[in-house]
LUMDRENNU-896968 format. One record per residue (C-alpha): x, z, y; residue in one letter. Coordinates in steps of 0.1 Angstrom, whole numbers, plus 5000, padded with zeros to 4 digits. Last residue first. Layout:
// LUMDRENNU-896968
XZYA
...
//
This chain:
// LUMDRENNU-896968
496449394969X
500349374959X
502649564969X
505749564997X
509049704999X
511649475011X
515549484992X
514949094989X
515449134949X
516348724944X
514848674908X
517248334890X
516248094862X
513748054839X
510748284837X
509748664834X
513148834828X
514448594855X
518348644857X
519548834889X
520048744923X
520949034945X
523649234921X
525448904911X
525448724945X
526949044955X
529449054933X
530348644936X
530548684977X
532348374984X
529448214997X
526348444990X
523748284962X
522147934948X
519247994971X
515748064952X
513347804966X
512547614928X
511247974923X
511648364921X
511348634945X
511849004942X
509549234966X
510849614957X
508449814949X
504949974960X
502450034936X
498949884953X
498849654916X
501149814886X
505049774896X
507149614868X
510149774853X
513649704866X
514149894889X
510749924903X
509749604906X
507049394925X
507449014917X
506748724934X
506448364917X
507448034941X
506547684926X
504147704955X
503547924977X
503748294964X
500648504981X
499848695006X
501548825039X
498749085044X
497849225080X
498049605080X
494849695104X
492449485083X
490649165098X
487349165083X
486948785065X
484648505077X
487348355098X
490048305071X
493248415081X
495948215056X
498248455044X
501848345037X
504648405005X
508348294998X
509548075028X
512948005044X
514547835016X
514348194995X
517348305006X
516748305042X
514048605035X
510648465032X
507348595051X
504648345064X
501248475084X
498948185090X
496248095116X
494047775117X
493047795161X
489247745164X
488348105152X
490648325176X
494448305178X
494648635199X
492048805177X
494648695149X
497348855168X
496049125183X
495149245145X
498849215138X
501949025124X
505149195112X
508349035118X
509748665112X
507048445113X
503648355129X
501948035120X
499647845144X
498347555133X
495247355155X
497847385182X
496247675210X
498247775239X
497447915273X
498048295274X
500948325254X
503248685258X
501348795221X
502848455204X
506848535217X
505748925193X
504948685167X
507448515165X
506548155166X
505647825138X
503847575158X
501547285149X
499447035170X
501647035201X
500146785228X
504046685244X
501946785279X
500747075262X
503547185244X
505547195276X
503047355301X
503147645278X
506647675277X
507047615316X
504647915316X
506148105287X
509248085308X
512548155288X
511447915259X
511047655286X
514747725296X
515847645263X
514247345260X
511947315233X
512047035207X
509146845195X
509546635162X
506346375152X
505546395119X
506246125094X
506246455066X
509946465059X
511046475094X
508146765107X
507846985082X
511646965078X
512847015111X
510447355112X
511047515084X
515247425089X
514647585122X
512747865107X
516447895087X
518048075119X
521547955132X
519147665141X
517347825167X
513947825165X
511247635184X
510347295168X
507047265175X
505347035153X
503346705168X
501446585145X
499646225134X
502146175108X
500746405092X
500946775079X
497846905062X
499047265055X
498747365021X
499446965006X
501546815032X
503347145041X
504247245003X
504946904992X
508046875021X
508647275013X
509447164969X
512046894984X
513747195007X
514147394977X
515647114958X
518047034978X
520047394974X
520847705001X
523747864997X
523348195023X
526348265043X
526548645042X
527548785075X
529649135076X
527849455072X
524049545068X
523049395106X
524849095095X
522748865109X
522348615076X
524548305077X
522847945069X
524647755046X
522847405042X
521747165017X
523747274988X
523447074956X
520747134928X
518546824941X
521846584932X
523746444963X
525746114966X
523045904980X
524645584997X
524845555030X
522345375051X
523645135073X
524445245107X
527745135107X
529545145144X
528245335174X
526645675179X
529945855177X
530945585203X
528845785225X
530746065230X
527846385235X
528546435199X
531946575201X
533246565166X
536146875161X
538846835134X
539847175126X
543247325144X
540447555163X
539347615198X
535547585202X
533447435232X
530047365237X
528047075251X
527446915216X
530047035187X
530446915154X
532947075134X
534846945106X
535947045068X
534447305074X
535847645054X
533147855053X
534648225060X
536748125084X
533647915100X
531948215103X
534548495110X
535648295141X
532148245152X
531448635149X
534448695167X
533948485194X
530348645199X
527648395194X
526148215218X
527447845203X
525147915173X
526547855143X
524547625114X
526447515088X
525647145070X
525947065036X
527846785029X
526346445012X
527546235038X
523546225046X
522946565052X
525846585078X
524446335094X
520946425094X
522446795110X
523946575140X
520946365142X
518646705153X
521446815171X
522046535191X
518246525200X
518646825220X
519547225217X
522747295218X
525747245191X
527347435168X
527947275138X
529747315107X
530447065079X
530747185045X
532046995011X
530146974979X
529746644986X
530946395012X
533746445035X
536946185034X
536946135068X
535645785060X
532745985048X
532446165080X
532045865096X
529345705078X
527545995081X
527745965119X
526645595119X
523545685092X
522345955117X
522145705145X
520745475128X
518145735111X
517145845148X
516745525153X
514345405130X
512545725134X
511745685168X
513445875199X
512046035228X
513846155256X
512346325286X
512546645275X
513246595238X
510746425214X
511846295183X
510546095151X
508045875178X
506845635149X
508345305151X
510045295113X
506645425091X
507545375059X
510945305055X
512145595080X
509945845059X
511245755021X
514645785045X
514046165050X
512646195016X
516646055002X
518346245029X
516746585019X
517646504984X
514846374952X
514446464916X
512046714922X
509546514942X
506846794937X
504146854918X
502647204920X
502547504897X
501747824916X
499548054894X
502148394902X
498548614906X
496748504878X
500048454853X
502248724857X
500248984879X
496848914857X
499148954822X
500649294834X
497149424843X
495549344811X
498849444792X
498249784805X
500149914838X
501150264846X
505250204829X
507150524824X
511050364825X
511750554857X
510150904839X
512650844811X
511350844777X
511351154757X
507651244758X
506850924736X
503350814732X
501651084750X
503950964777X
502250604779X
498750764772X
498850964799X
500750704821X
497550454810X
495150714824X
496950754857X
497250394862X
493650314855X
492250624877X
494750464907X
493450104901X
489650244903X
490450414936X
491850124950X
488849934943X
486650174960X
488950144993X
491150375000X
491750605035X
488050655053X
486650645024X
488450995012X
488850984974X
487551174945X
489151084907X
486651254882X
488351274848X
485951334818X
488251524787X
487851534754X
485151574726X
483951884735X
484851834771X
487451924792X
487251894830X
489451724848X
489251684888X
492051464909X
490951534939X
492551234970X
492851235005X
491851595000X
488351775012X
486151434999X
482551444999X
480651304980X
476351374978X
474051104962X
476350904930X
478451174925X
475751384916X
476451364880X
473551604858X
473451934846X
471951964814X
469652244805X
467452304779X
464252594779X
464352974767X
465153124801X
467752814816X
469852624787X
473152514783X
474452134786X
477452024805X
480552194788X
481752354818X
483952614815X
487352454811X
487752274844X
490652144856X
491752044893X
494151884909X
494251854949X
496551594969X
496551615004X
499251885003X
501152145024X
498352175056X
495751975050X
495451645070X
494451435100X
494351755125X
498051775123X
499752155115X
503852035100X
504752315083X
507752565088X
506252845059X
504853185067X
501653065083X
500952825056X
501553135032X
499653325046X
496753075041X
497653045008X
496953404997X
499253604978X
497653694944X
498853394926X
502053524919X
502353504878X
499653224880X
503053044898X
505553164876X
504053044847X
503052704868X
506452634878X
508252704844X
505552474824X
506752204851X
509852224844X
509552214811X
507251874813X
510051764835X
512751774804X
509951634779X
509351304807X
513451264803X
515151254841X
516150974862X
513550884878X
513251224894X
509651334889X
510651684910X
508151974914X
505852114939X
502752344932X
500952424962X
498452764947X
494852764963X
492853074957X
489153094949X
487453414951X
484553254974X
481953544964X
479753574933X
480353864910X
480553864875X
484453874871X
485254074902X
485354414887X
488454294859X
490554214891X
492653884888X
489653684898X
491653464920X
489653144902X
492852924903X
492452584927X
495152324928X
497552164955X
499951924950X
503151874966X
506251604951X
509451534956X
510951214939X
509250974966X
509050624960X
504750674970X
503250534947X
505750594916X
506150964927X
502550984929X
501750894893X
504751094881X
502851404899X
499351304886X
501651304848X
502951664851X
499451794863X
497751644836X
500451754808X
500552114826X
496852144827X
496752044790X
498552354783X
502752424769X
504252454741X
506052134735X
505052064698X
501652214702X
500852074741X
502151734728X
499551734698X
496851804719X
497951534742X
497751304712X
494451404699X
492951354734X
494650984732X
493350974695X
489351004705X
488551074745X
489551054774X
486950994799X
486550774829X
485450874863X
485450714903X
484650894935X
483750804971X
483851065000X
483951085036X
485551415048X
487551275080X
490251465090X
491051415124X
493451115139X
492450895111X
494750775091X
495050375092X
493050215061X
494250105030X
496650345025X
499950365005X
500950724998X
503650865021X
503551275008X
505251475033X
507551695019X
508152045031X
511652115044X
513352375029X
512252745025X
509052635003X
509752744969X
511353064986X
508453175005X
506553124974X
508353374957X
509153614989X
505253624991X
504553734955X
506854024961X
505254114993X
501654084979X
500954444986X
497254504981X
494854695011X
493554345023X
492454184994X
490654534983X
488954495018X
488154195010X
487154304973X
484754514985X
483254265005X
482054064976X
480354344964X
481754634936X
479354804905X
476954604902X
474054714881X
473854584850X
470854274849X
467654324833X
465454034817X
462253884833X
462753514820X
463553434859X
465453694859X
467953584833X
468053204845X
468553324883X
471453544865X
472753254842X
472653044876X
474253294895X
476953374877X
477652954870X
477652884907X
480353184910X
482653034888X
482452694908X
483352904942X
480853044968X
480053195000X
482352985022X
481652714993X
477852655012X
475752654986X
473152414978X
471252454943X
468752194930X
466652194900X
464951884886X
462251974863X
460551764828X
457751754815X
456851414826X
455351454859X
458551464877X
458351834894X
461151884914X
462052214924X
464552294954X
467052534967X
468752585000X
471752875003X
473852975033X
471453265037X
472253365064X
472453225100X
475953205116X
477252935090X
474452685102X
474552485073X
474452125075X
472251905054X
472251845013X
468651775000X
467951465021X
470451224998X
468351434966X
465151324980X
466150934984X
467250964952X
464051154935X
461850854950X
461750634918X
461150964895X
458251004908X
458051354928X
456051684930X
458451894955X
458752304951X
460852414982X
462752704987X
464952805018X
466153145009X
464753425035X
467353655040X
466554065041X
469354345049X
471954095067X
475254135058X
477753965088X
481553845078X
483753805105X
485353515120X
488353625143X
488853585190X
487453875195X
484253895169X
483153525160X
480053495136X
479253425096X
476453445077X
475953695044X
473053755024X
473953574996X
477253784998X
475254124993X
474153964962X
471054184944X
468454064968X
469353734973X
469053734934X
465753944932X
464253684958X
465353364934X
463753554907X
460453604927X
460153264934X
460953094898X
458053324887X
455853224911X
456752884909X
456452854874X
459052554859X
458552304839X
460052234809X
463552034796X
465152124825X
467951844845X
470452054866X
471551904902X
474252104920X
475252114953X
478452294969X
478252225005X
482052255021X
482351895035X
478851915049X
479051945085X
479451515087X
481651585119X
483951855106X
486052025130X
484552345132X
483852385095X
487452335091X
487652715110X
484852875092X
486552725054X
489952805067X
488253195077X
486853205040X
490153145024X
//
């Protein structure tokens, strides 16, 4: 243990990871002579006080030195300035220069003494602290002490001369396949070496919770360390997904009756790994557990270190080897005792010296009157607030398993009704008017009516107005009805980019058929399995060609454009289809996705009211249309008076013909992939919103301060959008870039099966809202197992299958 300690000591920046200091409150004041010459008898009597540390071919090696001048300082001191003398206190040790020990006296005029100790842990463990302080106490009040019989080095070489073969095969064996990795959610990329900046959080148990787990460890048979370490291992499952689970924990390694008053660094670290499987009774694990630990105090002779050597582990610089999890608990402290014949309490330091050797400690120690848990986490990997939430979580799955030890660890919820209430109704706070007894075709025309010689369309060189664009819409409608099509029927098509396309899908809309997108790129077979699979009853088709017995409309033939170009009458309801839009199959065959009226109603509010839209803009519309963005960006444009801009294909090809493009058509609001954003270098609409994969720090240092940037997510069953983020410019920018909150009339829930996720749990993402599609087309099993009823509202949750949490 001593050469990890020498070897981390190498790699760590702050150089005071390993310092053990303690702050003990006296009710007196202390004589410096006689404080002087028992802290000199101590040194003297402890071979291992006396110890530093150097290099010897290539291996640390312990050095005794005959005489080692402690560093000891008496300080008078208001209490006002004790902080800032306590933050000074702890400092690197130099590990080659004995002794690795500071001390300090502070007088604070009031009767009372602050005592400090600073050990470095290569010398020490928390047993040992308490041997020397009841021998320094002892001394001080001129008692004798028994001779020692054995030294801290003794018991290296004992170490060395004991046959932990057995012991190793044991641990060997837990570890023989592949060690997991725990993936705990971060706030903060891991840094490339381990960094030792600490924060902690506490809370105590106390009253009938610490009743209760007394009660379990009777009727169960087993210790409060199993409970605690049973329950951090649930916690982590449910953080992390995983159902395999590491953690490390200290036992004193004072296995030798010689060694029990000695001070030395005795500690040995057992790995403990066990399996939280969802699926499995809390009382069944609990055995488990009591089975793991049993056999490991039975072999906790054979050091750790060896064992990292024996086992295949991963070695990175950014973690311990094994775990990054450490629990801990504490029996022997009780808090208060008393030094010569005066009171002692020793007081929290948490608040001057932390420093964090796992990403996370987990320390309990039991009380008189129950337990105080100290959670310690590494700054450089959670935030304060995260911290809290994990101490919260654990704590209510104590008390959720004290309540019933037969439940099933998948049913073990970590939230209180606090917490439960906040995600429900704080977070999912969405209500919003909007016209929710209106059809695409009905707020299309609202548009047409009110402002009939605005530019609707922009194409190239073609530009068409809104009372047009509805003329010509109205005289394909018209058509299709006298076809026979109207609603509930589907109308495919597949058509290229121009103005066609944009009055080809109004058409549709407006017979009261719901239109399917299929882009004229696609494999054959692809094509073939889509309209198969949907039925048309036509196909429109501009510049492309499709063999089928299906009536095909060639939009480029102008007398398509010619004949009635009244308006039509409204046939469709808000909970009819709008548009099927296929998924990419990359799970299986294309699922056409049923998207309704209403949806698309609820996104015309959405964009005038979150977004600003005009009739003043110019949106961007960039997507294809086998993609829903397309129907995003169509409908933020049409249904707000907006002015319609769509790219040529070949300027989507050349960023610079692009670029030229939206500039000369003055684009005011574009919605892009990110990665198509990052090849930009002269673009800047006063809304940019990125879409369709992961957005990054580039990209909102990319967009800067003058350009509005949002980050929208939404699977196409949600009509195209579920959540964004708004970058606002004050803020940090993180290094995972949010995707926010519900829009509204849209509620997001995190579950794990079926059971709510607590906040920073990951889960699935599952979506609820006016914007929920009906379901998959002909898919009635599927439909059932993806969109399921709303245990928290009315109508239908779509489980996307994402992982996410909230923040």
């Amino acid at each position: 243990a001593q050469q990890r300690l020498y070897m981390v000591a190498q790699i760590d920046e702050t150089g005071i990871a390993y310092n053990l200091p303690c702050v003990y409150e006296i009710k007196g004041i202390l004589e410096r002579e006689r404080f002087e010459k028992a802290v000199k008898k101590l040194v003297e009597r402890h071979e291992i006080l006396r110890t530093s540390f150097s290099m010897v071919n290539g291996e640390p090696v312990q050095n005794i030195s005959e005489d080692a001048h402690v560093d000891l300082e008496f300080v008078d001191a208001q209490k006002e300035d004790i902080d800032e003398i306590l933050k000074d206190f702890v400092r690197p040790f130099d590990l080659s220069r004995a002794p690795l020990m500071r001390v300090m006296v502070i007088n604070t005029g009031d009767g009372l003494s602050l005592l400090l100790l600073d050990i470095h842990h290569i010398i020490t463990d928390g047993i040992s602290m308490n041997v020397l302080l009841s021998e320094l106490s002892c001394l001080y009040g001129n008692g004798t002490l028994p001779e020692l019989r054995v030294q801290f080095k003794d018991y290296c070489e004992w170490l060395k001369t004991g046959d932990t073969t057995a012991q190793g095969e044991y641990w060997k064996g837990m570890f023989s396949d592949e060690v997991p990795v725990l993936n705990m959610p971060l706030d903060y990329r891991r840094p490339s070496v381990q960094s030792f900046r600490g924060g902690a959080v506490a809370a105590s148990i106390q009253g009938e919770l610490a009743a209760d787990i007394e009660k379990i460890q009777r009727k169960t048979e087993t210790t409060d360390y199993m409970i605690f370490m049973s329950a951090l291992m649930i916690l982590l499952s449910k953080y992390s997904g995983q159902e395999d689970i590491v953690i490390g924990s200290p036992m004193s390694g004072r296995t030798h009756k010689d060694t029990q008053n000695i001070p030395g660094m005795f500690v040995n670290t057992l790995a403990f790994r066990g399996k939280p499987e969802k699926a499995k009774r809390y009382s069944e694990f609990l055995k488990e557990i009591k089975e793991i630990c049993l056999n490991g105090y039975e072999n906790q002779d054979y050091p750790f270190e060896k064992l990292v050597e024996a086992v295949n582990v991963n070695r990175e610089s950014s973690r311990n080897p094994l775990f990054d999890i450490m629990f801990v608990l504490q029996n022997y402290d009780y808090g208060v005792g008393s030094f010569d014949t005066m009171e002692m309490q020793e007081l929290d330091k948490c608040e001057w010296h932390r420093s964090a050797r796992f990403d996370l400690s987990v320390i309990i120690t039991k009380q008189r009157d129950g337990y105080k848990i100290v959670l310690e986490y590494c700054k450089d990997l959670y935030t304060e607030e995260t911290a809290e939430l994990l101490k919260n979580h654990y704590i209510n799955l104590v008390k959720e398993i004290a309540s019933d030890c037969e439940q099933l660890i998948g049913k073990i919820e970590v939230l209180d009704e606090n917490e439960k209430k906040r995600i429900l109704y704080d977070f999912n706070k969405t209500e919003m008017d909007f016209p929710k007894d209106k059809v695409m075709a009905e707020l299309f025309e609202e548009m047409v009516e009110s402002s009939p010689d605005n530019l609707a369309v922009v194409f190239g060189e073609e530009k068409v107005i809104y009372r047009e664009l509805n003329r010509r819409a109205n005289c394909l409608a018209n058509r299709l009805r006298n076809m026979g099509i109207g609603k509930n029927d589907f109308v495919a098509i597949m058509t290229e980019r121009s103005v066609e396309m944009v009055a080809g899908i109004l058409g549709i809309i407006k017979s009261g058929a719901a239109y399917v997108p299929v882009d004229p790129g696609y494999p054959r077979d692809r094509i073939e399995y889509m309209i198969s699979d949907s039925s048309p009853k036509a196909i429109l088709v501009y510049n492309t060609e499709i063999e089928t017995e299906l009536p095909v409309i060639d939009l480029q033939d102008k007398t398509i454009w010619e004949g009635d170009g009244q308006n039509p009458k409204i046939v469709s309801k808000p909970e009819d289809i709008a548009y099927i839009i296929y998924t990419s199959g990359t799970t299986g065959r294309p699922k056409g996705v049923m998207v309704e009226n209403h949806g698309i109603a609820n996104l015309k509010s959405y964009f005038e009211t979150s977004f600003k839209i005009t009739p003043k803009d110019n949106v961007l519309q960039f997507a294809n249309i086998s993609f829903d963005a397309s129907v995003w960006e169509m409908t933020m444009g049409l249904l707000t008076g907006a002015t319609l801009i769509v790219v040529p294909s070949e300027c989507i090809m050349d960023t610079a013909l692009f670029e030229k493009y939206c500039s000369e058509n003055s684009v005011t609001v574009a919605t892009l992939p990110p990665q198509y954003y990052q090849t930009l270098n002269n673009f800047a609409p006063r809304l940019l919103i990125t879409a369709g994969s992961e957005s990054s720090k580039k990209i909102i240092e990319k967009a800067g301060s003058e350009i509005r940037y949002i980050n929208a997510y939404g699977p196409t069953e949600t009509t195209v959008c579920a959540t964004h983020w708004e970058y606002m410019t004050s803020e940090d920018i993180k290094d995972s870039i949010p995707i926010g909150k519900p829009i509204p009339n849209t509620q997001v829930y995190i579950l794990n099966g079926m059971e709510l996720c607590g906040i920073g749990i990951p889960g699935e993402l599952c979506i609820a809202g006016v914007g929920v599609a009906r379901g998959y087309l002909n898919r009635p099993e599927l439909t059932l197992e993806r969109f399921i009823d709303n245990p928290y509202g009315e109508g239908k949750i779509y489980r996307s299958g994402d992982l996410a949490r909230w923040l």
